[in-house]
KOLKOL-516231 format. One line per 4 residues: for each residue y, x, z of N, C-alpha, C. Coordinates in nm, 2 decimals, padded with zeros to 4 digits. Each point is the difference from the previous one (the first is absolute). Layout:
! KOLKOL-516231
Y X Z Y X Z Y X Z | ...
! end
This chain:
! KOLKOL-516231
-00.12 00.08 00.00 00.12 -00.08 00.00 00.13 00.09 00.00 | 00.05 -00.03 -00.08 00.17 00.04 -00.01 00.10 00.01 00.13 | -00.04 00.07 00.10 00.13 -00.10 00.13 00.11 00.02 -00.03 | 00.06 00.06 -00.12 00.18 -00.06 00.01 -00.03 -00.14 -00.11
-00.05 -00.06 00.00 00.01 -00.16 -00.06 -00.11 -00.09 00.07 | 00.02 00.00 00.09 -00.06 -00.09 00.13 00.10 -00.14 -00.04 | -00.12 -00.09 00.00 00.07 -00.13 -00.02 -00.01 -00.08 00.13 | 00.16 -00.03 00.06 00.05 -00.05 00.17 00.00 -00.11 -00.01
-00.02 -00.10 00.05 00.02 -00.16 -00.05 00.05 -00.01 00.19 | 00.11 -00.06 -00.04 00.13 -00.02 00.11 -00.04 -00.21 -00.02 | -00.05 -00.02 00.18 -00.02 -00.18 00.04 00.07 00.06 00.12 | 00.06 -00.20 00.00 00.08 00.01 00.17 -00.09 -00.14 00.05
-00.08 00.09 00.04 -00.08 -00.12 00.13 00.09 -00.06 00.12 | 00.15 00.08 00.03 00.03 -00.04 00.11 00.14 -00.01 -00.01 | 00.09 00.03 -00.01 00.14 -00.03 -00.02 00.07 00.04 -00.19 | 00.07 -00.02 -00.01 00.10 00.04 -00.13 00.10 00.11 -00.01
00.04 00.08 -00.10 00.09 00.08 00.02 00.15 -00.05 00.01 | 00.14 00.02 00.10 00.06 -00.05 00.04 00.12 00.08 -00.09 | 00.00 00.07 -00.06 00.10 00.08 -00.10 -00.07 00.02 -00.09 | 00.01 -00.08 -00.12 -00.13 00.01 -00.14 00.09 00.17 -00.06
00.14 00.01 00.04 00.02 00.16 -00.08 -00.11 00.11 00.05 | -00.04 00.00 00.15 -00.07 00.09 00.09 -00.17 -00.02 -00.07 | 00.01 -00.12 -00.01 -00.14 -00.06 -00.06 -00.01 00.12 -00.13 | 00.09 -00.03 -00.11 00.01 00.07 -00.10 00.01 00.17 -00.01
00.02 00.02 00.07 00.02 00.17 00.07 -00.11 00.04 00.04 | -00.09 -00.12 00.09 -00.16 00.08 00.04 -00.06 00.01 -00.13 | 00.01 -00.15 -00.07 -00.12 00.03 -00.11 00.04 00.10 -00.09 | 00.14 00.06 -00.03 00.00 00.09 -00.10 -00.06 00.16 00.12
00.00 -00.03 00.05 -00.03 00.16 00.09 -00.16 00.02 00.00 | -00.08 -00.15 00.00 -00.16 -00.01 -00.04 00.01 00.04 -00.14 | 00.06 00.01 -00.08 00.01 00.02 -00.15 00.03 00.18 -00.02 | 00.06 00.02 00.13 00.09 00.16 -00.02 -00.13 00.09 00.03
-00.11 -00.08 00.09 -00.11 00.05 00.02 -00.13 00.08 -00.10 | 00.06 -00.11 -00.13 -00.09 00.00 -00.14 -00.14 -00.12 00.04 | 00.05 -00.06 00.08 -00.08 -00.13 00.00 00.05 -00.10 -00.06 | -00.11 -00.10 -00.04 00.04 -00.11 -00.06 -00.03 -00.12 00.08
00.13 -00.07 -00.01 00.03 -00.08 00.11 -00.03 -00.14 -00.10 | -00.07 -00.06 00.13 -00.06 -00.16 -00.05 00.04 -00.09 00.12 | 00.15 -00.08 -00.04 00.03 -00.06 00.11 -00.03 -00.19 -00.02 | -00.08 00.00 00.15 -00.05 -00.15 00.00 00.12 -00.06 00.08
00.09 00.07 00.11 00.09 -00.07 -00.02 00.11 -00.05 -00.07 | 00.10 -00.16 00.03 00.08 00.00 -00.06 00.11 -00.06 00.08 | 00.10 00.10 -00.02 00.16 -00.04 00.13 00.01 -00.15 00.01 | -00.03 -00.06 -00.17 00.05 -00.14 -00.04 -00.06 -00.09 00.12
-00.14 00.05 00.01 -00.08 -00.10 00.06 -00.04 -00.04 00.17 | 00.10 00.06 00.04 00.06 00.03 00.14 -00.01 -00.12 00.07 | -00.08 -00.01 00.10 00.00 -00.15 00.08 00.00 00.01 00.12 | 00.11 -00.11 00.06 00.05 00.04 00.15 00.00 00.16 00.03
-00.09 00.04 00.09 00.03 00.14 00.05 -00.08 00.14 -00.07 | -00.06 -00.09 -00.10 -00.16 00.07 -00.04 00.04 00.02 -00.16 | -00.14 00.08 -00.07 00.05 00.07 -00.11 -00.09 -00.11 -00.11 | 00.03 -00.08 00.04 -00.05 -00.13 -00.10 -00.13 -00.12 00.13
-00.05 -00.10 -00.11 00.03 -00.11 00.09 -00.19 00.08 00.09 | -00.06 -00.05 00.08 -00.15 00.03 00.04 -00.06 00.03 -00.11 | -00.06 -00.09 -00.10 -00.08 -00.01 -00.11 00.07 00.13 -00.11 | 00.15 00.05 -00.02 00.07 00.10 -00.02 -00.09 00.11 00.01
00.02 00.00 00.12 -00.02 00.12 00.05 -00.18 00.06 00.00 | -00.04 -00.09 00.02 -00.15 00.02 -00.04 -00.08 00.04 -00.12 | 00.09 -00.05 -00.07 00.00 -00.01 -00.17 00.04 00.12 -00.03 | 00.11 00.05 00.09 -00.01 00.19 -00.06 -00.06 00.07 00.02
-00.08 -00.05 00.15 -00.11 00.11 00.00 -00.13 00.03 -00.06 | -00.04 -00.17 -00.02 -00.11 00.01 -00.11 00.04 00.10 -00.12 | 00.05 -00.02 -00.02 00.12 -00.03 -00.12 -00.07 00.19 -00.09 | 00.10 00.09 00.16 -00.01 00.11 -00.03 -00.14 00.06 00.06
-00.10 -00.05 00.08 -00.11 00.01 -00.01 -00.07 -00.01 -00.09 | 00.06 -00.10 -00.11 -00.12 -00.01 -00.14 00.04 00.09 -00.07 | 00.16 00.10 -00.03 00.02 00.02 -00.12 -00.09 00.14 00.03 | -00.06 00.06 -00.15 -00.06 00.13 00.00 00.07 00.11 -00.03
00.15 -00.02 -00.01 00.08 00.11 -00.01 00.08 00.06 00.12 | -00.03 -00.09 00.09 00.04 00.00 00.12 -00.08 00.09 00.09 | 00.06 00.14 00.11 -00.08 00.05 00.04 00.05 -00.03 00.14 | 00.15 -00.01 00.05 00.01 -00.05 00.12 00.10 -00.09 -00.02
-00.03 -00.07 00.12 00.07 -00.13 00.01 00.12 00.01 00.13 | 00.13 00.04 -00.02 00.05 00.02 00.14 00.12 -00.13 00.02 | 00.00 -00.07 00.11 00.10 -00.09 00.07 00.15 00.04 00.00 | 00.03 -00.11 -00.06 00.16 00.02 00.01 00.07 00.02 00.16
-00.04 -00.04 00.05 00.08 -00.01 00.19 -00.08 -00.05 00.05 | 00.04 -00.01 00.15 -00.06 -00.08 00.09 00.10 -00.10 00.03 | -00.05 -00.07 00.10 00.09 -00.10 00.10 -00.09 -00.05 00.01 | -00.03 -00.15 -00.03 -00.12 -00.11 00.08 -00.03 -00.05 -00.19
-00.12 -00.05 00.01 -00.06 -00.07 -00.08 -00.16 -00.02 -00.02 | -00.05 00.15 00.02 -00.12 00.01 -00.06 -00.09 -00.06 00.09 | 00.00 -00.03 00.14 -00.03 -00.10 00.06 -00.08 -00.14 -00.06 | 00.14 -00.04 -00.05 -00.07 -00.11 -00.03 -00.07 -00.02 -00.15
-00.03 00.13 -00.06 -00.07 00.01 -00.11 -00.11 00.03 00.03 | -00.09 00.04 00.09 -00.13 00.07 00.07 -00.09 -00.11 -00.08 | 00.02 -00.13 00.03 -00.15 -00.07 -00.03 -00.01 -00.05 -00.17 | 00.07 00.04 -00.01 00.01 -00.05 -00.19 00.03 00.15 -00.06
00.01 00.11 00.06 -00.06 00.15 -00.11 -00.12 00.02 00.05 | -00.03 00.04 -00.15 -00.16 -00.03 -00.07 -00.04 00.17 00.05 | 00.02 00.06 00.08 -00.09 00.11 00.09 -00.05 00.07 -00.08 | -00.09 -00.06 -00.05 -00.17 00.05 -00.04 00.07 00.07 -00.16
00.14 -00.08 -00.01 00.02 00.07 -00.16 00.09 00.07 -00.02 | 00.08 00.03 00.13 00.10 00.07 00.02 -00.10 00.19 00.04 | -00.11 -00.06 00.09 -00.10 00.14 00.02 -00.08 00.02 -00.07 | -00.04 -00.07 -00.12 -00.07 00.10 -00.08 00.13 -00.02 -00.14
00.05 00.06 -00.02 00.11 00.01 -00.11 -00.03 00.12 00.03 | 00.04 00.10 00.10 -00.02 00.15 -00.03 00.14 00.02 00.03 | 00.08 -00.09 -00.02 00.17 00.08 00.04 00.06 00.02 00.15 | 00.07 00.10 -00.02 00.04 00.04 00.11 00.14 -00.12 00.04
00.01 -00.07 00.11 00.06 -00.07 00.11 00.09 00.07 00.07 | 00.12 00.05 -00.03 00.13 00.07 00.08 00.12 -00.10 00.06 | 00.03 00.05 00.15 00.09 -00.11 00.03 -00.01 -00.01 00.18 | 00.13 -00.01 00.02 -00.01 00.01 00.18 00.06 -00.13 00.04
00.03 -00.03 00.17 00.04 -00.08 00.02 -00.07 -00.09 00.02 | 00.03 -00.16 -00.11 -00.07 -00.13 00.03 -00.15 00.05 -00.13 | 00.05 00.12 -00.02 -00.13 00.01 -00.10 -00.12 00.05 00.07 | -00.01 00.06 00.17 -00.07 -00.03 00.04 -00.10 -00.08 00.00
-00.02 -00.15 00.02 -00.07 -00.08 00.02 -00.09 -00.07 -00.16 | 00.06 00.11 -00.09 -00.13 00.01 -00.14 -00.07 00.13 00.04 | 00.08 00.06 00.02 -00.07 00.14 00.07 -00.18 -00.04 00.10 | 00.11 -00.01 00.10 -00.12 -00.10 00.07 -00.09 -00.07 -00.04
00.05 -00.10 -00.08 -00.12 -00.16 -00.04 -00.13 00.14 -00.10 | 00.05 00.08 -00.11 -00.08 00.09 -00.04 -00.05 00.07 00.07 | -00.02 00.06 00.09 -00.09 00.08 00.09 -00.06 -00.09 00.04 | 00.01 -00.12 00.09 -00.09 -00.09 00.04 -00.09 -00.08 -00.10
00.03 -00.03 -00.12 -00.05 -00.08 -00.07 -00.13 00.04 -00.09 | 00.06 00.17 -00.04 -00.09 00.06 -00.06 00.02 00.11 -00.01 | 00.04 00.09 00.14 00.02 00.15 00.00 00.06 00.06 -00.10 | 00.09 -00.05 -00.05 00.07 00.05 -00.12 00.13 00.08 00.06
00.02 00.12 -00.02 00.09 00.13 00.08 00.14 -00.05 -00.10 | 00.12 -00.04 00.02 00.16 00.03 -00.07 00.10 00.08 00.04 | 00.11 -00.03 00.02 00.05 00.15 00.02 00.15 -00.05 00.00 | 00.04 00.04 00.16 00.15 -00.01 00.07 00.09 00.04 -00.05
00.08 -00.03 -00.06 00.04 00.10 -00.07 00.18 -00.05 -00.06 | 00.06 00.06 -00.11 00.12 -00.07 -00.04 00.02 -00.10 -00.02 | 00.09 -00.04 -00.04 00.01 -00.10 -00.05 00.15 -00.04 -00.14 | -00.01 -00.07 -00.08 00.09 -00.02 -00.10 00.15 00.02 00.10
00.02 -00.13 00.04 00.12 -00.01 00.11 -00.02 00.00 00.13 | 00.01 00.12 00.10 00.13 00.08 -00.03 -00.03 00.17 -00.08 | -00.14 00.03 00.02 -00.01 00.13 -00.01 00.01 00.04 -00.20 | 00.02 -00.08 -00.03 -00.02 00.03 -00.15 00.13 -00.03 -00.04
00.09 -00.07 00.04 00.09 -00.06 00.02 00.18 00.09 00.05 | -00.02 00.06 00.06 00.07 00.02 00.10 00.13 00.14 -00.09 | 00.09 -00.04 00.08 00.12 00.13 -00.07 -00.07 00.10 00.04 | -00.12 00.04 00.10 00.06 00.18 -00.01 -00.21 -00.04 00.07
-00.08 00.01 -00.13 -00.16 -00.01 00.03 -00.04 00.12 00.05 | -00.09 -00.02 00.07 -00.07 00.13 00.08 -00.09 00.07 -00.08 | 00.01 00.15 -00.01 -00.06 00.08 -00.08 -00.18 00.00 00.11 | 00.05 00.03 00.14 -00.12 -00.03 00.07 -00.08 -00.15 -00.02
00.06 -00.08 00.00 -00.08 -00.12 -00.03 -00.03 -00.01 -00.16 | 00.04 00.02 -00.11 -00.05 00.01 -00.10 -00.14 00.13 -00.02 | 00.00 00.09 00.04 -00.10 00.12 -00.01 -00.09 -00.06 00.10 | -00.02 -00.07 00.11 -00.11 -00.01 00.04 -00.07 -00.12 -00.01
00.09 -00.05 -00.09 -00.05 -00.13 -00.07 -00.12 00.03 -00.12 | 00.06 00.09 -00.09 -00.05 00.04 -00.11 -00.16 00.08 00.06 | 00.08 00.08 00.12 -00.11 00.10 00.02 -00.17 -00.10 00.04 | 00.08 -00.13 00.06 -00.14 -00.04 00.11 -00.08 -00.09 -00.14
00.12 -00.07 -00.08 -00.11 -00.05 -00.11 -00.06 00.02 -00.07 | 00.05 00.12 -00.06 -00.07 00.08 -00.09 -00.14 00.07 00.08 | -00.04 00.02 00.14 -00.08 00.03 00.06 -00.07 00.13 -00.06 | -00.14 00.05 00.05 -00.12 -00.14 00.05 00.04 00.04 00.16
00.12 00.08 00.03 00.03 00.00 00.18 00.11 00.02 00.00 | 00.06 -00.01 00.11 00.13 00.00 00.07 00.01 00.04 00.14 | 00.11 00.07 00.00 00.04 00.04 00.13 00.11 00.01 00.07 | 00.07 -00.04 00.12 00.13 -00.04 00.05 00.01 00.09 00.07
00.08 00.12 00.03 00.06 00.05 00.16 00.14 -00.04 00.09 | -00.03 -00.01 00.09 00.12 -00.03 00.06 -00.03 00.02 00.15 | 00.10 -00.01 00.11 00.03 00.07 00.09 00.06 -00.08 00.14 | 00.02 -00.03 00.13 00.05 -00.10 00.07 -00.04 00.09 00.14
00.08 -00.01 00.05 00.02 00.04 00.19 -00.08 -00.11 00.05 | -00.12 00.09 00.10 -00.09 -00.08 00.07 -00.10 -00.07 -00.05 | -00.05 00.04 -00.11 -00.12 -00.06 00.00 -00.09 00.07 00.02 | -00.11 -00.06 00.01 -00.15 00.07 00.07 -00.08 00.04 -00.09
-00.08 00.10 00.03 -00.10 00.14 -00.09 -00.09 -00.13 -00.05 | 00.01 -00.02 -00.09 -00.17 -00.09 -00.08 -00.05 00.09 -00.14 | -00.08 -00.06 00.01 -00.11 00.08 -00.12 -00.10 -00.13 -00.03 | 00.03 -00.09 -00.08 -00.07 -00.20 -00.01 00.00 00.02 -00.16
-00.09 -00.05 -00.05 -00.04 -00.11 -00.12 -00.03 -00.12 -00.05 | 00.03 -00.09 -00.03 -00.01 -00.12 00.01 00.05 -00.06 -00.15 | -00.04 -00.18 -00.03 00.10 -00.03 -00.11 00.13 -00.07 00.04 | 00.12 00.06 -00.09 00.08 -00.01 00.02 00.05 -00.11 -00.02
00.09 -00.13 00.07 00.10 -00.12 00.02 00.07 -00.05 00.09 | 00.11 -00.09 -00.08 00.12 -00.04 00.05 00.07 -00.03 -00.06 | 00.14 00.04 00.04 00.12 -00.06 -00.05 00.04 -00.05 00.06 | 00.15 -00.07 -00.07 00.04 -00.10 00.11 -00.05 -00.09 00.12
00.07 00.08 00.11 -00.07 -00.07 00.14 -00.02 -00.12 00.00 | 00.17 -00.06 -00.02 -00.05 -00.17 -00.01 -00.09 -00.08 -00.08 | 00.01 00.05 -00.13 -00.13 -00.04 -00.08 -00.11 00.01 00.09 | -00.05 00.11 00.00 -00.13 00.00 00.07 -00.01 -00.12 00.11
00.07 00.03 00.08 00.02 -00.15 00.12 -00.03 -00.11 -00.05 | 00.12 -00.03 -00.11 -00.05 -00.10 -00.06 -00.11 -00.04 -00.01 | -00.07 00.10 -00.09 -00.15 -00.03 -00.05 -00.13 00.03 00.05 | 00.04 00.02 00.15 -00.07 00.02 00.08 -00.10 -00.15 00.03
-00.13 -00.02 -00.02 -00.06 -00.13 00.04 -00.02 -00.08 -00.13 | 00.03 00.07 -00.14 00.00 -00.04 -00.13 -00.12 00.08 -00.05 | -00.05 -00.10 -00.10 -00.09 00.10 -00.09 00.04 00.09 -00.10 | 00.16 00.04 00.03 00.07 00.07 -00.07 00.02 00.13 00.07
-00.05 00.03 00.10 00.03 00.14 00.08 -00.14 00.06 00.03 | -00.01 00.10 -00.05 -00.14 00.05 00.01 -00.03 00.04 00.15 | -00.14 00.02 00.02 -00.05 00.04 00.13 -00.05 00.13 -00.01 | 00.09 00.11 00.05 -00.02 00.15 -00.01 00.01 00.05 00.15
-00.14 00.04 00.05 00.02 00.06 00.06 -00.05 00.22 00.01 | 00.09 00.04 00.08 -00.04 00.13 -00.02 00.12 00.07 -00.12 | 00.06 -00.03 -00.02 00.12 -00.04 -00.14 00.12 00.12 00.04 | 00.06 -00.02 -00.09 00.14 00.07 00.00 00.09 -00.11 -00.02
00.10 -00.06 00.13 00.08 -00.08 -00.03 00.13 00.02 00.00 | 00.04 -00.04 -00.12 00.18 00.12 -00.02 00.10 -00.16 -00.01 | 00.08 00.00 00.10 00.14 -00.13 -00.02 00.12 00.06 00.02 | 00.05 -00.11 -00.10 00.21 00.01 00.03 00.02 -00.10 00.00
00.13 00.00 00.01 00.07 -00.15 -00.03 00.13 00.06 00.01 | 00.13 -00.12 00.02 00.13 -00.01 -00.01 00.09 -00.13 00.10 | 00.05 00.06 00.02 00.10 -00.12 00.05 -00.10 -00.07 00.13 | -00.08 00.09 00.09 -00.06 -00.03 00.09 00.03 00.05 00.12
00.04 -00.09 00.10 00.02 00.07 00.11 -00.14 00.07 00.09 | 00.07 00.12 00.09 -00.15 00.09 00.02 -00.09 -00.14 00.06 | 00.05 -00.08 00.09 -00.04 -00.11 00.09 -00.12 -00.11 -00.09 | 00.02 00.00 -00.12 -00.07 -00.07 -00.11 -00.11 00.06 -00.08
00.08 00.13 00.04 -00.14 00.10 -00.08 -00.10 00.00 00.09 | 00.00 00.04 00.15 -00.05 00.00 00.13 -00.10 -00.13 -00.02 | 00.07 -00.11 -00.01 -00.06 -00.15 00.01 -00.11 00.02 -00.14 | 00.06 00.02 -00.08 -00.10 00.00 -00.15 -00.14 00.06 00.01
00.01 00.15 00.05 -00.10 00.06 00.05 -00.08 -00.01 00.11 | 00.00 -00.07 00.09 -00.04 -00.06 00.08 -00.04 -00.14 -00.06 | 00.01 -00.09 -00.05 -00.08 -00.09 -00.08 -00.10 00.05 -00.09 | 00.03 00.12 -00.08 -00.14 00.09 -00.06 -00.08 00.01 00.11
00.04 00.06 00.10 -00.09 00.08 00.09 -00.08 -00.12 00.08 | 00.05 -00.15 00.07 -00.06 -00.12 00.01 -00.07 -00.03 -00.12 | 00.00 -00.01 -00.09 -00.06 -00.05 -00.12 -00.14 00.09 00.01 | -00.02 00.15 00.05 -00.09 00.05 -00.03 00.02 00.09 -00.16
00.13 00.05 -00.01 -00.02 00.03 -00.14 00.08 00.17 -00.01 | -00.02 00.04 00.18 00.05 00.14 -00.02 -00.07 00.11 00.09 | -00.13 -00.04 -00.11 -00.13 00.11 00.09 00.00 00.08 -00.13 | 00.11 00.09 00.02 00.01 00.09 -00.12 -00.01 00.17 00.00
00.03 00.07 -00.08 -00.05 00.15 00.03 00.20 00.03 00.09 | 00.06 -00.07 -00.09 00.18 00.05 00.03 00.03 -00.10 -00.07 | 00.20 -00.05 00.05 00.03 -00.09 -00.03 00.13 00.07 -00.03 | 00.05 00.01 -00.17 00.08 00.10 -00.01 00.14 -00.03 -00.05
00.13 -00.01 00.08 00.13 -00.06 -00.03 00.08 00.03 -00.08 | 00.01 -00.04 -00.11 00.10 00.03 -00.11 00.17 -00.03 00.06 | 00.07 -00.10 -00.09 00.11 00.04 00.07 00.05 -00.14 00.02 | 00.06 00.01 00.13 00.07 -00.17 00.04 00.13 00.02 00.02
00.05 -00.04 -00.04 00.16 00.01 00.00 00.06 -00.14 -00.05 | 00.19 -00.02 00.04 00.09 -00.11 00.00 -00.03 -00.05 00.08 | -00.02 00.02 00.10 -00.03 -00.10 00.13 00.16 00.03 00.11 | -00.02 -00.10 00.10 00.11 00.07 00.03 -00.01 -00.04 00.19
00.03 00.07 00.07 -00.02 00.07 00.16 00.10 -00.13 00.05 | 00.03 -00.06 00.08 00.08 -00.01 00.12 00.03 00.02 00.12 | 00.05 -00.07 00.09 00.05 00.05 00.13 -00.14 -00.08 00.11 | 00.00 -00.10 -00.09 -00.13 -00.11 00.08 -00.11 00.11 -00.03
-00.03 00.07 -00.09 -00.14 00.11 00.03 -00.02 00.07 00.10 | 00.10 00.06 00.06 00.07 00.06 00.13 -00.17 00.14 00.03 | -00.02 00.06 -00.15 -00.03 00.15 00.00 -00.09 -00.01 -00.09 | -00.07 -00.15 00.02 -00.12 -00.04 -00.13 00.05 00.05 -00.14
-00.06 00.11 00.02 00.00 00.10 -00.17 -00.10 -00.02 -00.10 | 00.01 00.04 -00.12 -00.10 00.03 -00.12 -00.09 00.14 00.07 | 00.06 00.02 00.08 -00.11 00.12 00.09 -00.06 -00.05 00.12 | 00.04 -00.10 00.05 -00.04 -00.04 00.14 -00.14 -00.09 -00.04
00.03 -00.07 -00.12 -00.09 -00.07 -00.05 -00.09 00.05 -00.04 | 00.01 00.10 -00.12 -00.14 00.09 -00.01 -00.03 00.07 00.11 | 00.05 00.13 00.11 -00.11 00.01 00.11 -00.07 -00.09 00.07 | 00.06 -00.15 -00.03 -00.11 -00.09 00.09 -00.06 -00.01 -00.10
00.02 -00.05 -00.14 -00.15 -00.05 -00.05 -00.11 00.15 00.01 | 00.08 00.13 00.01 -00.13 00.09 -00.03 -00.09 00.02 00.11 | 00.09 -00.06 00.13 -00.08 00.01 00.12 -00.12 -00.16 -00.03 | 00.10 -00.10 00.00 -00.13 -00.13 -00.03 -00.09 00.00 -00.12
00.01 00.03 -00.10 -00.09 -00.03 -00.12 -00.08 00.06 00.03 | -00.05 00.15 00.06 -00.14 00.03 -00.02 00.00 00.10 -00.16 | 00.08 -00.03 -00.05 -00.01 00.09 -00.17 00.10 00.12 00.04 | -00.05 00.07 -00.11 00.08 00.09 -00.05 00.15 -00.06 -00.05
00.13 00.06 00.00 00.12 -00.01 -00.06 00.07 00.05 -00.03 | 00.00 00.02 -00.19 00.10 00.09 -00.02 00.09 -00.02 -00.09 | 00.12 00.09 -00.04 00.11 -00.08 00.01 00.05 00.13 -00.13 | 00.09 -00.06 -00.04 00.10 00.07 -00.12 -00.03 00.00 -00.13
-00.15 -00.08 -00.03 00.00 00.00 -00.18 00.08 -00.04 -00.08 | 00.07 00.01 -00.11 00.07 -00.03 -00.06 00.01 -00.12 -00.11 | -00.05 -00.08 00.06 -00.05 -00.16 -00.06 00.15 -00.11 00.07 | -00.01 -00.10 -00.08 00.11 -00.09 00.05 00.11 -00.11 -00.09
00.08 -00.07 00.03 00.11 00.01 -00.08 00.12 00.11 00.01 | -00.06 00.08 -00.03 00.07 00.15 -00.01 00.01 00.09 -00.14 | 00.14 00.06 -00.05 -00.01 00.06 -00.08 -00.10 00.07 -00.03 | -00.03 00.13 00.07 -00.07 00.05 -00.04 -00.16 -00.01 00.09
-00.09 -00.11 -00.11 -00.16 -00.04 00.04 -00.03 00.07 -00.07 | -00.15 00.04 00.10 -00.13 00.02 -00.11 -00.08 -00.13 -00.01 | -00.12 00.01 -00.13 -00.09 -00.10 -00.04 -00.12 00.06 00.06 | -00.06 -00.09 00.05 -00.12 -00.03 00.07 -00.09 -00.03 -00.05
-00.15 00.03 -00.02 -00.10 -00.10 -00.06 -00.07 -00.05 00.08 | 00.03 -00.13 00.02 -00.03 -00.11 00.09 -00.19 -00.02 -00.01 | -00.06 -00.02 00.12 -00.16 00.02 -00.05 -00.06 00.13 -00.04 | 00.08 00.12 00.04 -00.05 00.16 -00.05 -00.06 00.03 00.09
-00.09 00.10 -00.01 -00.06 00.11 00.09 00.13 00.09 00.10 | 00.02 -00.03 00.07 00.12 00.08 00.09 -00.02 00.08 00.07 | 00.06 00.11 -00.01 -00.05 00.12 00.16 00.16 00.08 00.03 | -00.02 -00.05 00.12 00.16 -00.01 00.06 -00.02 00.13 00.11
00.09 00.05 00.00 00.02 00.12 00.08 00.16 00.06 00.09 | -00.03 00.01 00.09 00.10 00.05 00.09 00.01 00.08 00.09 | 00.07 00.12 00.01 -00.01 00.08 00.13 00.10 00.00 00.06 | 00.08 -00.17 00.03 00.05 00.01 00.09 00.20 -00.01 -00.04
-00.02 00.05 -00.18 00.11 -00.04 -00.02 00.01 00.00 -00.17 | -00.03 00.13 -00.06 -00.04 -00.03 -00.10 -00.14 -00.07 -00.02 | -00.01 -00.13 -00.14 -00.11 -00.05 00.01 00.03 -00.03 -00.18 | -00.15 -00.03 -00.06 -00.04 -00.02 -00.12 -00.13 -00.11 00.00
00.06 -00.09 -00.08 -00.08 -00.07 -00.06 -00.05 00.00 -00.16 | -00.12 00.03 00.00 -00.07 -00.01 -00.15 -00.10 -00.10 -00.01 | 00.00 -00.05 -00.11 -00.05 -00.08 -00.10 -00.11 -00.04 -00.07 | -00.10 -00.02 -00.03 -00.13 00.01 -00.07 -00.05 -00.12 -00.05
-00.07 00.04 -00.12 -00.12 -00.13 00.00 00.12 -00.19 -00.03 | 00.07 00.04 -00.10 00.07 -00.13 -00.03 00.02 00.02 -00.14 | 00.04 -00.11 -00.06 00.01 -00.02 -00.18 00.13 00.04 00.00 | 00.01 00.08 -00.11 00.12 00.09 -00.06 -00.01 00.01 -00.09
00.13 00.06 -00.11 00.01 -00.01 -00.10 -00.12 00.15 -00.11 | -00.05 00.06 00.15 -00.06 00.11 -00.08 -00.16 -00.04 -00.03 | -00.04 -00.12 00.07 -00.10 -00.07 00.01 00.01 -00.12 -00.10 | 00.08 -00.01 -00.05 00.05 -00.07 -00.13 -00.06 00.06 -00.13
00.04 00.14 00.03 00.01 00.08 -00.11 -00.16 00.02 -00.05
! end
């Protein structure tokens, strides 16, 4: 296979783009790539908050799951929608298409419904708006985009004060916290245990993250090797916290959970993300500050070839 003419087919399962000029700036930057861009969305068809009406939205994903020119299929944004698409996408045809699934956020919860449904590995990763999008795109988030798809491995380093010496393997999932919560008690969230579980979120106070993770951990769904925190940020402190930190919260949960916890990957709504392949072989490593996560054993574009 050619990989500078990778054919991207751009669906918005979940919100619409809110400046169609920004819209038009990501897709020419998938184009600057030397890919060929196959877009199932359309601005026109924009309904209430979402990037066309339910049945819309479904229809692109079949859509770009049938075409054969198509090698990955990546989400316009997140916000809320895909939710209520879960029981009317056709699963079974979205996982054997062969295409690679890119996309964070509410794109989680396809993330998820595929691992559970039929172990089918996708991958965290950009997305059109904002990261394709954006006045000033991350050289880091483009290169480890390219690097993790193109496969057949990947590997992340990165670095955080206080975390603990591990040496774990497991398969890797996550994403967005609240998604998961969500789909916590659905046949949409797989049952992994022994795993690598990596979350972020946004606009979450530490008090909610605390509560979130603690509903995993009642649910029974954080008997894991390490539980590994990307980035949370926009939240905002008051005087009613009166010391309750984004620190005070994690040393309790590292003292309550019973897991490993570690902290500083570079996953998020954050400029500069890496992509993840969601369902990989993982072997996560730490001594304590520098720490590396690698990759294995997931569909890539070299597994294509």
């Amino acid at each position: 296979m050619d990989r500078t003419n990778i054919g991207v087919a751009i669906v918005a399962p979940s919100g619409y783009a809110p400046d169609p000029c920004s819209y038009a700036r990501g897709v020419e930057r998938l184009r600057a790539q030397g890919w060929s861009v196959h877009a199932y969305y359309d601005p026109e068809r924009k309904h209430q908050r979402f990037g066309g009406t339910d049945d819309d939205r479904i229809r692109q994903l079949h859509a770009a799951a049938s075409n054969p020119e198509v090698q990955v299929v990546m989400a316009l944004r997140g916000g809320y929608g895909l939710s209520r698409l879960l029981p009317g996408i056709d699963l079974s045809l979205l996982a054997s298409s062969g295409k690679l699934f890119v996309g964070h956020s509410d794109f989680t919860a396809l993330h998820m419904a595929l691992l559970a449904q039929s172990g089918t590995p996708s991958f965290a990763g950009p997305m059109v708006c904002i990261d394709f999008s954006r006045d000033d795109p991350s050289d880091f988030t483009m290169e480890h985009f390219r690097r993790c798809i193109e496969g057949p491995s990947h590997t992340i380093a990165f670095e955080a004060k206080g975390n603990p010496e591990l040496d774990v393997s497991g398969v890797l999932w996550g994403g967005n916290l609240a998604m998961l919560t969500h789909l916590a008690g659905t046949p949409y969230l797989p049952r992994i245990d022994g795993g690598i579980l990596f979350i972020e979120d946004v606009n979450e106070h530490p008090y909610r993250i605390e509560r979130m993770l603690l509903q995993l951990e009642y649910a029974g769904l954080l008997d894991q090797k390490a539980v590994v925190f990307g980035d949370f940020s926009s939240y905002a402190l008051t005087e009613y916290d009166n010391g309750y930190s984004f620190e005070t919260m994690l040393a309790y949960l590292r003292e309550r959970l019973g897991v490993p916890v570690i902290t500083g990957l570079p996953f998020g709504h954050i400029r500069d993300k890496a992509t993840l392949a969601v369902g990989s072989h993982a072997h996560l490593r730490s001594d304590g500050r520098a720490c590396t996560l690698a990759m294995t054993h997931y569909p890539s574009l070299a597994a294509l070839d």
